[in-house]
N, C-alpha and C positions, 0 to 999 in steps of 0.2 A: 566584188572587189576582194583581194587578198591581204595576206598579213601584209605585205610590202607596200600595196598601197594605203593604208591605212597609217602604219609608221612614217610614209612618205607625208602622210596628211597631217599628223600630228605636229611635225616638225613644220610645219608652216607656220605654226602657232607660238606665240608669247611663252616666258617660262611663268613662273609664280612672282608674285612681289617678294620684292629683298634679292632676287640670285642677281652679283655684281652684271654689269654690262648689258640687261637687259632690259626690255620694257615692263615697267611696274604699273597697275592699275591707279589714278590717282587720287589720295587719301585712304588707301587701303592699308593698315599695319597688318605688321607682320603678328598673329600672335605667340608668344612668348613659347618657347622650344619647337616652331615649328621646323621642322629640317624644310629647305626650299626644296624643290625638284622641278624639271621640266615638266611640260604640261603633254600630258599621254594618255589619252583616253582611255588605255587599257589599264592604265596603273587606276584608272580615276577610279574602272569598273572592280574593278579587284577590293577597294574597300566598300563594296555591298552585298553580302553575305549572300541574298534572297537572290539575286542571280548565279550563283550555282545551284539553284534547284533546279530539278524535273519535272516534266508536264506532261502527263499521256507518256511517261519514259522520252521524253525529248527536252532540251535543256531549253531553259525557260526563253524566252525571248521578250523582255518586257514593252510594251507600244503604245503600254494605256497609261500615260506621265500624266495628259492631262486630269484625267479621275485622282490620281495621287501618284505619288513620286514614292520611289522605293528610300530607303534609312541607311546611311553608312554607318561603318564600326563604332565612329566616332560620336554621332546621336545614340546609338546602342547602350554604349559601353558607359554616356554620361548621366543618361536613364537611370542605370543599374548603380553609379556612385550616386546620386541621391537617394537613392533610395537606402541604400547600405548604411553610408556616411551622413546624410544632413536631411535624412526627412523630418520636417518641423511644419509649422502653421507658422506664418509668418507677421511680423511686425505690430505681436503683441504679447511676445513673451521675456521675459529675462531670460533665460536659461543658454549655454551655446550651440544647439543645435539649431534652436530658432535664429539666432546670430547667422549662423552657417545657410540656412532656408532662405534668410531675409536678403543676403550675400547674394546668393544663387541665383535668388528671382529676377534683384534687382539689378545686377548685372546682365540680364537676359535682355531687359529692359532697353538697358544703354547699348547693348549690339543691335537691339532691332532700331534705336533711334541713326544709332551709325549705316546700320546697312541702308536707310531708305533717306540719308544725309537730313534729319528733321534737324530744327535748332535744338532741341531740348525734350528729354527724357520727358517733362511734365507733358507732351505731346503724343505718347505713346499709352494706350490702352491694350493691356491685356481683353481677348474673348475666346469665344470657340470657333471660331473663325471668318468667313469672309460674309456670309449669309446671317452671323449673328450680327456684326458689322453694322453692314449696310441696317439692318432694322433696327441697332440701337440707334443710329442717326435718324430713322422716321420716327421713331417713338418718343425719341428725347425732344431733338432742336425739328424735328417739320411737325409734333403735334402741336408749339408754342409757335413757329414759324409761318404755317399754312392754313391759307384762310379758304374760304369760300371763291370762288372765281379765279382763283391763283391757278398757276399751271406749274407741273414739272415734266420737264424735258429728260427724254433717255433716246438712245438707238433702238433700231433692226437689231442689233447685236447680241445684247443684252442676255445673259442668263436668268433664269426663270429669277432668282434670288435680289438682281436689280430689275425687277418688274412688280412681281409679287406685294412686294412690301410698299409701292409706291402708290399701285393699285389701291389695297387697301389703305393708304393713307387720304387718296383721293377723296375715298368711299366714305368717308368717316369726315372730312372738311369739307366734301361740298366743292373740292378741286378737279383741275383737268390734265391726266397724261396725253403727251405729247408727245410724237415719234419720230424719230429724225430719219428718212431713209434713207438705203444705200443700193448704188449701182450695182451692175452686173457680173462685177468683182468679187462684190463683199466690202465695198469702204464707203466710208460714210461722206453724202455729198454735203460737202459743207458749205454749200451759198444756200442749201435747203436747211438743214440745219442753222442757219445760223436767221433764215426767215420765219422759222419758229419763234424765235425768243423774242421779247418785250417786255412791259412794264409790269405786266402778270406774275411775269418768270420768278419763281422761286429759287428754283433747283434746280441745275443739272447735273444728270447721272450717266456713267456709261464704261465701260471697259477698254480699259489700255490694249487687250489685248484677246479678242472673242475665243471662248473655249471649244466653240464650234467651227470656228473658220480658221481660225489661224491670224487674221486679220489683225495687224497693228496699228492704232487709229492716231490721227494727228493729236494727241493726247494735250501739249504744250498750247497747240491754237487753237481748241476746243475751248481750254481754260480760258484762255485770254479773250476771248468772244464772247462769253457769257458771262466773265465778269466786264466785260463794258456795255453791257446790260443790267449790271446789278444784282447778278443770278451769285449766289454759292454752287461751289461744283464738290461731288465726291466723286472718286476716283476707284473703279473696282481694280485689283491690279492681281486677281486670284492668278490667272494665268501671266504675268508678266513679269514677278517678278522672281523664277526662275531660268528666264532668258534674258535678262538686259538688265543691267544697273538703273536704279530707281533711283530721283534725286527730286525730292518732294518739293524742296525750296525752288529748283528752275523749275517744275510743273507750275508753283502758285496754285497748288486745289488744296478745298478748305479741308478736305477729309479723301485719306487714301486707305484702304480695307485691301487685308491679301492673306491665303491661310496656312500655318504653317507645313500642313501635308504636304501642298504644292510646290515646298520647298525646301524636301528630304530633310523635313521635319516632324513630328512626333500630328499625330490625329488630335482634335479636339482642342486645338489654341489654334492660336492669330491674332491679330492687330488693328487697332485704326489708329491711322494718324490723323491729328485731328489739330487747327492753328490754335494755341494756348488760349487768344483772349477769347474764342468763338466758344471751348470747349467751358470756359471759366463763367459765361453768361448762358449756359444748357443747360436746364435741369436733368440730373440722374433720370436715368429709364428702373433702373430697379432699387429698392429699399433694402436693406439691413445693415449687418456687422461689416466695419471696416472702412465703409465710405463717409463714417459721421466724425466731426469734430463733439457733436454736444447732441441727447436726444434726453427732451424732459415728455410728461403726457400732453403740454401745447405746441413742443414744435421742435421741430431737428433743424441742426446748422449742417450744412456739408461739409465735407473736405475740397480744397480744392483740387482741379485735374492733376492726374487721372485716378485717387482714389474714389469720388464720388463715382466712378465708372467702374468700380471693381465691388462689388457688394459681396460680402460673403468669402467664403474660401474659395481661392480660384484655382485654377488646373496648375499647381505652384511645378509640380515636377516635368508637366511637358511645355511650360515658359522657360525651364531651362535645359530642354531638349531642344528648343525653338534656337536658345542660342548659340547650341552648340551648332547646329544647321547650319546659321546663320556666318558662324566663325567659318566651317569647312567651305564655305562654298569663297568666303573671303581670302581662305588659303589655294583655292584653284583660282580664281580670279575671275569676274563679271565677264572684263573682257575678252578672257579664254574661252569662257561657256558662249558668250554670244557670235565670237567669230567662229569657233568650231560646229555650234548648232545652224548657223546659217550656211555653210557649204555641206553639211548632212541634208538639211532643209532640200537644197537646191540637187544633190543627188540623189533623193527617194524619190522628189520630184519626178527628175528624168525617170527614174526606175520604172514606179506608176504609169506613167505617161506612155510606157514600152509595151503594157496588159492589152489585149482586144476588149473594148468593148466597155472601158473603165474611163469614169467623167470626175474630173475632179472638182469639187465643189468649194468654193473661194481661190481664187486667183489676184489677189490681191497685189500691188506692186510689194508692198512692206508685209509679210509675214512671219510669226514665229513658231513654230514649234509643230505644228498643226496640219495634219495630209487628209482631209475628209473627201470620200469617195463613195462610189455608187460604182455597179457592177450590173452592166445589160441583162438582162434574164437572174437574178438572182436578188434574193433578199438579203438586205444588208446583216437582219440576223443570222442566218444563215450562213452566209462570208464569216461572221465572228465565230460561229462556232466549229467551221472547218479551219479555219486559224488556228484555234484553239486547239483540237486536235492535234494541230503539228507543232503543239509548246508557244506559240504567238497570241503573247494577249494583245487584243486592239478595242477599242469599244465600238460598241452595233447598235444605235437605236437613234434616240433624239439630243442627247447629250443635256436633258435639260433648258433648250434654248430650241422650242416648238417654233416661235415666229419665225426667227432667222432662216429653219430649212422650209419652212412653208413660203417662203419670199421664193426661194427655189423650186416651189414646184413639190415638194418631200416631206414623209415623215418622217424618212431615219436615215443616217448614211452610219458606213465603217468609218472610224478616226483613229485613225495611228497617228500617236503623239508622241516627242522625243525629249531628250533630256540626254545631259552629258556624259552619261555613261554608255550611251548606244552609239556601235558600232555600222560602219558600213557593209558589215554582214550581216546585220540585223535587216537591213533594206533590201538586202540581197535576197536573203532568205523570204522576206515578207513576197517579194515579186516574184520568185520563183512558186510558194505555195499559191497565189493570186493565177498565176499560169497553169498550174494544175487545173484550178478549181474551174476555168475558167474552159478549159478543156476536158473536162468532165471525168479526173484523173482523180486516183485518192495517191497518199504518199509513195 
């Protein structure tokens, strides 16, 4: 497709919240001197630096969103004012830079409470991301939680990181995983899923949204099934929630985990939301400075959430790299990104579809983000690294999420994954290099 079709696509789309007369995302403010604009994917690409580089002398083509999302000007540039302006240790000093640190954090805070609509900041934990997440939840509330003969429940879906840590928590109580399967789609059958659970049921764990398949799972009736069961549900949402508005309170899951990379946010933070009284009755997973109200040599008093969740000095400057993320992507709007990525979705699709000899892996009715494929006569590393060659990162292997392609038959496919900044030249470009390769052609 060409420039014109692409401006033609654009204009299908919503402008920003606040421009008079049009449709505004709802409870989305505006932040304070944002100028409005319409919503234009090319304007959106234009504040990400890292795509005008070169690759092999060819202009980058980014495809790998799922492994991490590239950083606009405006996480960049918010970086580089902390750093200049307000680097401090936070919320225990007098002095005003720590004023200004403690400012910064905390306000990071209440955008990520906003972005994911939780009732309340004390529901939000800073971590390193979505795999440290999910394990401060096994280590804190399922070592006190999980007993011998107990079970927890997860999908087919799952990446290694909601697996792993439940495994071993298993291994350690005396308990049993449980795995919910999924059809020939990639979705999860829920009359099976839901004949798993009982009076055992601990836990259920599972991803909104598979980094492998694309697959968007009934996320809302999962919840609600397993708490009429009595089950607590955590909620991975690493992949989700850079294509669709999150809104924890209609989910009702006790614990949602997502990382800020995946969300043209800074490396090494993320979050769990976690229900205030669940989080208030958990003991801390780690000790030190920060999370105590009182420590004598017979006994420490906590703080309550989420300082008991924050031990130590935490990643104070990319929590507020996190919100600056958080704000830009509130100034494009959820539902720009999600309408606009779901007709990209649906024309790579087609593209794909167009290759000889090219199978696509998840077909799911509800997908986001996510084109996993395989390629007749060729290895999927392979495919990644003649992509690469022509400036096209996409990822080539297991994705981390072993089961899921071994249900298929597979150890590795190619996943081209998107994100609001890519173009339907980008899809162009990916199908045309896939035809080459495919025809035994170099550039």
């Amino acid at each position: 497709m060409g420039e014109l079709e692409n401006n033609m696509l654009a204009s299908e789309y919503f402008s920003l919240p606040g421009v008079p007369g049009l449709q505004s995302p709802p409870g989305v403010p505006v932040p304070p001197g944002f100028a409005a604009r319409p919503f234009d994917p090319r304007t959106v690409r234009r504040d990400f630096p890292i795509l005008q580089e070169r690759v092999h002398g060819q202009p980058l083509i980014w495809l790998d969103n799922a492994a991490t999302t590239q950083k606009p000007n405006a996480v960049i540039d918010r970086l580089a004012h902390f750093y200049r302006h307000e680097n401090s240790n936070i919320h225990r000093a007098a002095h005003e830079l720590a004023a200004r640190a403690t400012d910064a954090y905390e306000s990071a805070r209440e955008k990520t409470r906003r972005f994911l609509n939780a009732p309340s900041t004390r529901e939000i934990i800073f971590v390193r991301g979505t795999t440290e997440g999910i394990n401060l939840v096994a280590q804190s509330w399922g070592r006190r939680n999980v007993g011998p003969d107990d079970e927890i429940v997860i999908t087919w879906l799952e990446h290694h990181a909601n697996i792993v840590p439940w495994q071993q928590l298993c291994a350690e109580k005396g308990a049993r995983l449980r795995v919910a399967p999924v059809d020939d789609r990639g979705q999860v059958i829920l009359e099976e899923y839901e004949k798993l659970l009982g009076p055992r049921t601990r836990l259920v764990a599972f991803s909104q949204v598979s980094n492998a398949l694309g697959t968007v799972t009934p996320a809302r009736e999962m919840v609600e099934i397993a708490h009429r069961h009595g089950a607590r549900v955590l909620v991975d949402g690493a992949q989700a929630v850079s294509h669709m508005r999150v809104d924890v309170q209609s989910l009702d899951c006790d614990w949602y985990v997502f990382s800020g990379h995946k969300v043209f946010g800074p490396t090494g933070i993320g979050a769990v939301f976690g229900k205030e009284d669940l989080l208030n009755t958990t003991p801390p997973w780690q000790g030190g400075g920060n999370m105590i109200v009182d420590v004598t040599f017979e006994k420490t008093v906590y703080q309550p959430a989420p300082g008991r969740f924050e031990a130590g000095t935490g990643n104070i400057a990319d929590a507020v790299g996190l919100g600056a993320a958080l704000d830009y992507l509130d100034q494009i709007g959820m539902e720009n990104v999600s309408r606009y990525e779901h007709d990209l979705l649906a024309y790579g699709t087609r593209g794909l579809l167009s290759v000889p000899g090219l199978r696509l892996i998840g077909t799911a009715a509800e997908k986001a983000g996510v084109l996993s494929f395989v390629l007749d006569g060729f290895r999927s590393e392979d495919v990644g690294k003649a992509l690469d060659e022509e400036g096209i990162a996409v990822r080539a292997g297991h994705h981390c999420a072993q089961p899921i392609l071994r249900r298929f038959g597979l150890e590795s496919t190619v996943r081209p994954s998107l994100a609001v900044y890519n173009l339907r030249e980008d899809l162009d470009a990916l199908v045309a290099a896939l035809l080459r390769i495919q025809a035994g052609r170099g550039r």
